[in-house]
N, C-alpha and C positions, 0 to 999 in steps of 0.2 A: 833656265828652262830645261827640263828634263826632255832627251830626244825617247820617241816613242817606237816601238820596233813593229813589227807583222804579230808577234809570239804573244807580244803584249798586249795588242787587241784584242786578239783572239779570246785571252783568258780575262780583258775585261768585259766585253762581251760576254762571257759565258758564269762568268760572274754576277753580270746583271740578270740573264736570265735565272740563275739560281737563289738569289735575294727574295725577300721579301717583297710584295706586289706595292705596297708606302713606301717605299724606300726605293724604288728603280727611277722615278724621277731625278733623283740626284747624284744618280751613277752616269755620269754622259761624259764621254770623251772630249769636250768640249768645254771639263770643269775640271780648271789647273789644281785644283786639290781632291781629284777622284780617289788617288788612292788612300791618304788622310784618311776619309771619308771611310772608305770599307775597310782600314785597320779597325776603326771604333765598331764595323758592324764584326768583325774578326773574333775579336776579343768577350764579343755579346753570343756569339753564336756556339750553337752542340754539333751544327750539321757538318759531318766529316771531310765530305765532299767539299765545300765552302771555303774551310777552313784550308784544306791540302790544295786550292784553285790559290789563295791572298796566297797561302804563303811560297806557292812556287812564283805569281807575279810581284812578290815581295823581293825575292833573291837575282828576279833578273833585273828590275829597278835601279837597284843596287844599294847603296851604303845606309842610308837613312832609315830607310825602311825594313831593309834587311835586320836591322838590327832590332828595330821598333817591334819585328814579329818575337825573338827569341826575349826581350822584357816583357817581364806582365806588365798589364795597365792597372796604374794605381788609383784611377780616376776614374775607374769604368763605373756607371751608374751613374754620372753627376753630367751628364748631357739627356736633354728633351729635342723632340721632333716639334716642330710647329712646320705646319704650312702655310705658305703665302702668294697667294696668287698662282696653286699649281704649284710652287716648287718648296721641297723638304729643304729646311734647313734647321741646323745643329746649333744648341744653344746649349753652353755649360752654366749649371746651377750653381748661383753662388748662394752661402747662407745669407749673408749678410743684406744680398739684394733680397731674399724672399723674405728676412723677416723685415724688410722695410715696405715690400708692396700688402703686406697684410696690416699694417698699421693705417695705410696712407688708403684715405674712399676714393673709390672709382671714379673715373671722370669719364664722361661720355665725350670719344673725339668723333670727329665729321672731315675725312679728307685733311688727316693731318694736326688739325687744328682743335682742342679742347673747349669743347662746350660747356658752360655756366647755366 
């Protein structure tokens, strides 16, 4: 468990407000993979500011992440947004699952359960 500093609220907070208006529900301090979470928006993003906010609370984080900012992402584009129930959550694209759900007919579920 990562300890969390004053510095680093700060600039997660301020990070959240400067994100995209989809995407700030799944910025919360209270989500043990926030910062995860805004590398992949890091890596998607033009806006300067944004970008010089992750990577200064990149460097105070320390090791993982700090390094995570100076690699490019070789992945970038193969995660989708879906929402559920209110909350964004990140989903990486695999080929092999997409070309299996266009093979296979839809099924109508009801509360979990697949309807016939």
């Amino acid at each position: 468990m990562m300890n969390i500093s004053k510095p680093m609220i700060d600039l997660i907070k301020e990070i959240r407000r400067r994100c995209p208006s989809d995407i700030k529900p799944s910025i919360k301090l209270a989500n043990p993979d926030v910062i995860d979470e805004i590398l992949v928006l890091y890596h998607a993003s033009s806006d300067t500011i944004f970008r010089a906010l992750v990577k200064e609370l990149c460097l105070i984080a320390g090791s993982p992440w700090s390094e995570a900012i100076t690699k490019p992402q070789d992945n970038a584009g193969q995660f989708i947004t879906k929402t559920y129930r209110g909350q964004t959550i990140y989903e990486s694209i695999n080929t092999e699952v997409k070309e299996k759900d266009t093979r296979q007919k839809s099924v109508k579920m009801y509360r979990g359960v697949a309807i016939k």
